[in-house]
C-alpha positions, 0 to 999 in steps of 0.5 A: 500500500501507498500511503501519503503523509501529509506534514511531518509537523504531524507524523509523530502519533498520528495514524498513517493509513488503516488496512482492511483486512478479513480472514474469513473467521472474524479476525480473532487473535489476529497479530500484525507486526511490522518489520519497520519499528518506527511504525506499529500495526494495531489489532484493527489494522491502523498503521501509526508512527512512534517517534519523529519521521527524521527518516521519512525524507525519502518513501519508506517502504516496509513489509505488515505481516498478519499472524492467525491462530491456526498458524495462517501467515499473510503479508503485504507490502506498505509504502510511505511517502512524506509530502510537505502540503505547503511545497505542493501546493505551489505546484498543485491547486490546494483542493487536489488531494494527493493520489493514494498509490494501491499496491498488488497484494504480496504473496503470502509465507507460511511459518517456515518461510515457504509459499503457500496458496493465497485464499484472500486479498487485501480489501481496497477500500472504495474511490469517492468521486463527486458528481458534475466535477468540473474538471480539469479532464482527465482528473487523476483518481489513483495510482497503482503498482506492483512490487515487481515492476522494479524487476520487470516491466509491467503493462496496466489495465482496467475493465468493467462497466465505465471502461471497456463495457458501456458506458465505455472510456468513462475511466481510463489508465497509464499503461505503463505508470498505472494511474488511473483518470477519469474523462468526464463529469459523472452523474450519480442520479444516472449511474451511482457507483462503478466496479471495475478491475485492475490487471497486470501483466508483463510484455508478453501478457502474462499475469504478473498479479492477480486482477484487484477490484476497485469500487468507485462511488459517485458522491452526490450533490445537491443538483436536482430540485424537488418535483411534484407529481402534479401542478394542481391538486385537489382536496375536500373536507366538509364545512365545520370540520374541526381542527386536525381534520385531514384534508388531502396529502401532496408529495414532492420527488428529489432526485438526488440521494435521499439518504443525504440532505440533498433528498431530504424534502420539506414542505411548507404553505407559502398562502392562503386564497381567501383569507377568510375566516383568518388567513391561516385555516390550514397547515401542512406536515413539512415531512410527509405533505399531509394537509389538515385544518388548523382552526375552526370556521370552515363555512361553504355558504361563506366560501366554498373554496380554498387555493394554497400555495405549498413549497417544497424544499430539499437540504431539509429545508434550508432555504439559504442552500436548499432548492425548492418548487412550488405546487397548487393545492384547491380544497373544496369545502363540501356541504353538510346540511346545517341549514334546515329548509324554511318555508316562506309562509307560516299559512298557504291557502288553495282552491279544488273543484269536486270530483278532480284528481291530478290537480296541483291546487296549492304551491308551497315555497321553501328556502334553504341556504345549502348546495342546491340539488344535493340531498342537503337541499332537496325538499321533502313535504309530509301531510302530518294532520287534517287529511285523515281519508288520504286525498292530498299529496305534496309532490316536490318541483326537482328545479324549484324545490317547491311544494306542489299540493295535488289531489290523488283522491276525488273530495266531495262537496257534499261531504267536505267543503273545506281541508285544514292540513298541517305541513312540515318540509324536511330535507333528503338528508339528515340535518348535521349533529348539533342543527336543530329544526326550524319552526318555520319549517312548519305550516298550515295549508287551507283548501277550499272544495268548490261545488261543481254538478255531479252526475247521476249515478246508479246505486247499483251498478251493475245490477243483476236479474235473473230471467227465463230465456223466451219470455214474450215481448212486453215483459217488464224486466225491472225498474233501473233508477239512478240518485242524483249526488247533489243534494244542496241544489236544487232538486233535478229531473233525471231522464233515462236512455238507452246507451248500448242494447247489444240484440235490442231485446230492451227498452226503458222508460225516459222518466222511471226507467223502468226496463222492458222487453221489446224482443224474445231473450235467447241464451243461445245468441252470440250476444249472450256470454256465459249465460249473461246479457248485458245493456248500458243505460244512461242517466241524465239531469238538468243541471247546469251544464248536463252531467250524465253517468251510466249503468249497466243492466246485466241479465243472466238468462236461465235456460230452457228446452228450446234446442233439439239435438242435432247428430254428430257426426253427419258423415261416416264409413263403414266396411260392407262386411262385419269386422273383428275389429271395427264394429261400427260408427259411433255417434253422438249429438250436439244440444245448444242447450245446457243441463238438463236440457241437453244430455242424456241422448235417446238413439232409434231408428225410425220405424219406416222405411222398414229397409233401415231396422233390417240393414242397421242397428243402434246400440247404446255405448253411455248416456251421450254416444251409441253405435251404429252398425250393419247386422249381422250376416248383412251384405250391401254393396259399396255405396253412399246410404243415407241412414235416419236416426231420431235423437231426442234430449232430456228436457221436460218435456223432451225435444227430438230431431230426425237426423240423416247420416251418411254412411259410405260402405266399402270393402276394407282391408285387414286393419279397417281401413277402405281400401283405394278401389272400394273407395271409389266403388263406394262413391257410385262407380261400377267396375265397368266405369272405372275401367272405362276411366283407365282406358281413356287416361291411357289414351290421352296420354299416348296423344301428348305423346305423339304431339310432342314427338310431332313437335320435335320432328317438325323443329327438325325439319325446320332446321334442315329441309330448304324451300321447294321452290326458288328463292326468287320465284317466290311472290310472297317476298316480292313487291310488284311496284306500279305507278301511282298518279295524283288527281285532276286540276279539280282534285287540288283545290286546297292549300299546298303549304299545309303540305310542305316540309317545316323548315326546321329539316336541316336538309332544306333550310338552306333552299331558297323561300317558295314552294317546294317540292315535297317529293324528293328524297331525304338526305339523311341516312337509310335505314337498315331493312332485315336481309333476307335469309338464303335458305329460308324457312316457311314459317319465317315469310310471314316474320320476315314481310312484317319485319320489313313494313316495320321498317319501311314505316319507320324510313323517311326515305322510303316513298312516299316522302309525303301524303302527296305525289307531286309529278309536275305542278305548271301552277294554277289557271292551267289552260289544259281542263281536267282529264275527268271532265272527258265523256264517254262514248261508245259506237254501236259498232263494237261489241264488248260480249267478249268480255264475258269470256274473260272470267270473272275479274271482267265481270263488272265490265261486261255488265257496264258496256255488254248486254245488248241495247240497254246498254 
């Protein structure tokens, strides 16, 4: 080890240097000797001078041996050096210190002075560096040496993170003189301790010492302030709260060590916005940031809002060396209900018509001093006396918070004509601990009830009758009367009319109301349900204005034997032969009228025609069905039969009904069932008929057959088979073309610039004015006419001519151009006269009997010039 002394003035006790060192078993009776005796070794390894240095002129170097119990041996090698600090710092700013020198551990001997394998060094003690240096750089750190470097020549180096690993030549080392510098300012709050190893080696690179560690700390400064996490905070606590009430908590962040006073914040509360009560309403914990009140008199209704300014500082809060920043704490007093609500007046008066419901007829006004639509404010209103029936509520306006007093039940003028209610309003909420109620918070409410014309109305409603079905017309059926409920007026006359008379079986008397028939009451109608008929009367006053009420009038009507029994079911199939297992039909019957009106039924067979006992019999199955079914050994032919049967009820007297059912007879098939021939056997046909109706399906479907192989023979030939005759003889494509001529002078009295082409064809505008010629042909493109096939098909003439007329009366260059063929037109006063005006004439000497021969297109001229003299 390398250590430096300082002054000599100093030297004698003082302690040089203190090395660490650990033998794994807690250093007990561990001896250190020195081989120097000017300088001795304590049992805690501190290294002290015993007399004056006279002899420190020069560095002294001497050998520190440790002894242990277990006859353990280690040594090392110390070197001293005297520096004079007055000498130096002429040479040297007076804040550099002298660099320590660090030595390679020696290697350790055993008691015999021989070699032994070292187990552990010398522990360097750690480099402290401070943060943000400002140089010169590089800045020396230390120097180290090896004992053998005076006997062969050495190379050193570093490695680890800041010197060969990233963050790369942070720290640097002289090769060759082994002082190690650092390059640059460090920063703790990035990086705040390095470890690195130093090695050497000779020329060749190989290990002369085994690699020490060496530990470098960063040594913090006070270079970072402290940060809030936010600008602005925000907090509440509730008005009236009493000193030390937690309020809210702020931190602040310093990045640099907390450890030391440069991360050690504290908080502090520069001000208070308003000031209101006393400027200091709160105070806050300097360690942990921790608001709370500090003095009574929280009011929301006076202010309901609180901005304190809070600092805060490191270095403990030094404010001479400390950094500091500010934050913005808002407190938000929240509100309680300290305020009970109040009415406005102690008396509230209203007015409600009889016989209304939800109507407000009374508005009750609050005050309360507390946050408006909050529980704290929200009005609450209770009827506690002079409402016992339940007719008033109070319901509450969510925007005014006034009382709006509504009626839910109809009151009566008759019976009440006034309501004196007491009322108390409370809030949603629980008044706070220590408010009292207030008396205004009770008040008394009057409510008039005006007389309004009530309507009639029946005492009983609906009222019941019971009545026989079938009772003759006329019959009175009851008196239907109705009170008038306005008994401190005048007495009214009540007139009675029919509002709602279904069948219109009934009617009543305008003045009495009495209830007559005027129709015979059937239980059986569909107006009737579950045996009720029911009517609607009205009653009506005199009053002013009318008022009407209705009733209704329900008859139950009991019933009686007026419906025979109808059979059911009125068609059926039985096999023509008796089976096993079928036997019959079962029938039964339907009655509209009920018990004991209806069923049980009585099934027979009439007497006449005698046919139907010898064929059928009946057999009673319950009180409702019975069986109908052939005799036995009994053979009919498949066939629809009518049977008769009489069905009666019973009714007192009973009621019979002659019914037909139809029963069709077929042959079955094991299981019962008619079978598909005996079907249609059953429905009348013979065996010859149906085999008549076979033949003649077979034969219309062998003629579809050969139509559609006709069809497709002929679409066939149509694609094959070419005219017989020649394309160009053949006249019915051909357009025989003849001259047409116009009339006479006298066929053209009439206007021929009707005539004319408009001047807005493009191909004639530029012509000179005048009368132009009407037959000439367009100059515009020809149309497109369908091109004759070179083999075509017969039935293709008649598709080809239509197609091409369609086309030619779609051609404005086809003739004719126009309605009129003009072939020379010389102009009017032509001295020619008209070729009409020529008379015939004939001479006696030609003879036109000829003419008879020429066949019949001749026919009519030979009847005009032929015939002898009367012609």
């Amino acid at each position: 080890l390398d250590i430096v002394i300082l002054k000599r003035e100093e030297l004698e006790g003082c302690r040089c240097h203190k090395g660490e060192f650990d033998d794994c078993m807690g250093n007990e009776a561990v001896v250190f000797q020195s081989t120097d005796p000017v300088f001795n070794v304590r049992t805690d390894g501190s290294i002290f001078a015993k007399g004056q240095g006279a002899g420190l002129d020069e560095t002294v170097q001497f050998k520190v041996t440790a002894r242990g119990p277990h006859t353990n041996v280690w040594e090392t090698v110390v070197q001293l050096t005297l520096i004079d600090l007055s000498e130096q710092n002429k040479k040297k700013d007076a804040s550099q210190a002298p660099t320590p020198v660090i030595m390679f551990p020696g290697s350790r001997v055993n008691s015999t002075g021989g070699l032994r394998r070292q187990k552990r060094d010398w522990v360097i003690p750690p480099i402290n560096v401070a943060e943000n240096s400002r140089g010169p750089f590089p800045q020396m750190l230390v120097s180290i040496r090896s004992d053998q470097d005076q006997d062969i020549s050495i190379r050193y180096s570093i490695t680890g993170v800041g010197a060969d690993q990233p963050p790369n030549e942070v720290f640097s080392i002289d090769p060759v003189l082994g002082k190690m510098f650092v390059t640059k300012p460090l920063d703790r709050e990035h990086r705040s301790s390095y470890h690195l190893r130093a090695h050497a080696v000779d020329m060749n690179g190989n290990q002369v010492e085994n690699p020490i560690d060496l530990y470098i700390f960063v040594i913090d400064m006070n270079d970072n302030r402290p940060e809030f996490k936010n600008q602005v905070y925000n907090g509440s606590v509730d008005e009236g709260s009493k000193p030390g009430t937690y309020v809210m908590h702020l931190s602040a962040f310093d990045a640099d060590d907390n450890t030391t006073a440069n991360g050690m914040v504290r908080y502090r509360i520069l001000s208070q916005t308003p000031h209101s009560p006393i400027p200091n309403m709160f105070t806050i914990n300097s360690e942990t940031g921790d608001i709370m009140t500090v003095a009574p008199g929280l009011d929301r209704e006076k202010v309901s809002q609180y901005t304190i300014i809070v600092q805060a500082t490191d270095m403990e809060g030094n404010l001479n060396f400390g950094l500091s920043n500010t934050a913005t704490a808002i407190i938000t007093v929240t509100d309680i209900n300290d305020n009970p609500p109040m009415l406005t007046s102690r008396t509230f008066s209203g007015e409600v018509p009889e016989n209304t419901v939800d109507v407000a007829v009374a508005n009750l006004t609050v005050i309360d001093a507390d946050q408006p639509h909050s529980p704290n404010w929200n009005a609450i209103y209770r009827i506690i006396s002079g409402d016992p029936t339940g007719h008033f509520t109070i319901r509450t306006d969510p925007v005014s918070n006034d009382g709006m007093v509504t009626v839910v039940k109809p009151v009566d003028f008759e019976m009440n004509r006034a309501f004196m209610l007491t009322v108390v309003v409370s809030n949603q909420a629980h008044l706070a601990s220590g408010i009292q109620s207030s008396l205004q918070s009770t008040a008394g409410v009057t409510i008039s009830v005006k007389d309004v014309n009530e309507p009639p109305y029946f005492p009983t409603n609906p009222k019941q009758i019971r009545f026989e079905e079938g009772v003759p017309t006329g019959t009175s059926l009851t008196t239907f009367s109705a009170s008038d409920p306005d008994r401190l007026q005048m007495q009214q006359i009540i007139r009675y009319s029919k509002l709602n008379d279904p069948a219109n079986w009934l009617s009543i008397n305008r003045t009495s109301g009495q209830i007559v028939t005027t129709g015979m009451l059937d239980r059986e109608s569909v107006y009737v349900k579950n045996n009720i008929y029911e009517a609607t009367f009205l009653a009506t006053d005199n009053g002013s204005p009318e008022a009407s009420g209705t009733g209704t009038l329900q008859i139950y009507l009991i019933d009686i034997n007026d419906n025979p029994p109808a059979l059911v079911p009125r068609e059926s199939q039985i096999c023509e032969r008796m089976n096993k297992n079928v036997n019959g039909v079962n029938i039964t019957a339907a009655d509209a009228d009920t018990d004991p009106n209806a069923g049980p039924f009585v099934f027979e067979l009439p007497n006449f025609p005698s046919s139907i006992r010898r064929n059928w019999t009946i057999a009673r199955i319950s009180g409702d069905y019975a069986r109908l079914a052939l005799r036995y050994q009994v053979y009919l032919e498949p066939g629809m039969y009518e049977v008769p049967i009489i069905v009666s009820d019973s009714g007192n007297p009973p009621l019979s009904n002659r019914s037909v059912i139809k029963v069709k007879v077929c042959p079955c098939d094991d299981n019962g069932d008619c079978t598909t021939l005996g079907a249609v056997a059953a429905a009348g046909l013979g065996t010859g008929a149906i085999i008549f109706i076979l033949i003649c399906i077979i034969i219309l479907l062998c003629m579809v057959l050969l139509f559609v192989v006709w069809i497709k023979r002929r679409e066939k030939e149509r694609q094959t088979k070419q005219l017989l005759i020649d394309p160009e003889d053949d006249v019915r494509d051909n357009i025989l073309k003849y001259d047409e001529e116009g009339g006479g002078e006298e066929d053209q009295d009439y206007d021929l610039s009707q005539l004319q082409q408009p001047d807005s064809l493009e191909h004639i505008i530029s012509k000179p004015p005048g009368v132009r010629r009407v037959d000439e042909r367009p100059i515009i493109p020809e149309s497109q006419y369908p091109i004759r096939p070179v083999v075509p098909h017969p039935g293709d003439i008649g598709d080809f001519i239509h197609e091409g007329l369609r086309a030619a009366d779609n051609d404005p260059t086809a003739p004719p151009y126009d309605s009129l063929l003009v072939f020379d037109y010389e102009g009017s006063g032509s001295t020619a006269g008209s070729v009409s005006s020529l008379n015939s004439s004939s001479t006696g000497d030609q003879d036109y009997d000829y003419l008879n021969d020429w066949g019949p297109r001749f026919k009519k001229l030979a009847d005009m010039y032929g015939g002898g003299d009367d012609d």
